[in-house]
C-alpha positions in Angstrom: 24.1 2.9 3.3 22.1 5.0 4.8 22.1 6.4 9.0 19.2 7.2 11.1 19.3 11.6 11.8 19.6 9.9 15.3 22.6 8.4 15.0 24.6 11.4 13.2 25.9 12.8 16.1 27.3 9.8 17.5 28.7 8.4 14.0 31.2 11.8 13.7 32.8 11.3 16.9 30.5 12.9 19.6 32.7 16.2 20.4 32.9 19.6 20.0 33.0 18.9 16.1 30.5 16.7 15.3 28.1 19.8 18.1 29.6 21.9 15.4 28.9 19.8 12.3 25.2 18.5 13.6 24.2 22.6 13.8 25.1 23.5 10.3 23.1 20.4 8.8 20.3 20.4 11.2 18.9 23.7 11.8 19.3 25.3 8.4 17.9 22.0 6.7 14.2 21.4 5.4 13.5 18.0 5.9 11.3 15.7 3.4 10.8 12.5 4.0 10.1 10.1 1.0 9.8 7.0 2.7 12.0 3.9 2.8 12.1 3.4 -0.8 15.8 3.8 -2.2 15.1 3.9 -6.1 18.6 3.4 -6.8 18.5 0.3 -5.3 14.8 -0.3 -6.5 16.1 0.2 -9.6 19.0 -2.0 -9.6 17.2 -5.0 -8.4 14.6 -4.8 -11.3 17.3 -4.4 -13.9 19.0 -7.8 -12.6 
């Protein structure tokens, strides 16, 4: 399952450690985004 960058912040407990965690990930982090495809799950449904 997968979380919205949005909701990150909130999901590790909204204090001083999740300030903390969010800055390590978010600044120093080149973002790609690949679209709403999971090809795990892609993968899985065409193999059932």
């Amino acid at each position: 399952m997968t979380y919205a960058k949005k909701d990150w912040h909130q999901r590790l407990g909204s204090g001083v450690h999740a300030d903390a965690i969010m800055d390590r990930i978010v600044h120093r982090t080149i973002w790609i985004e690949t679209g709403g495809t999971n090809m795990r799950e892609h993968t899985a449904d065409n193999a059932a």
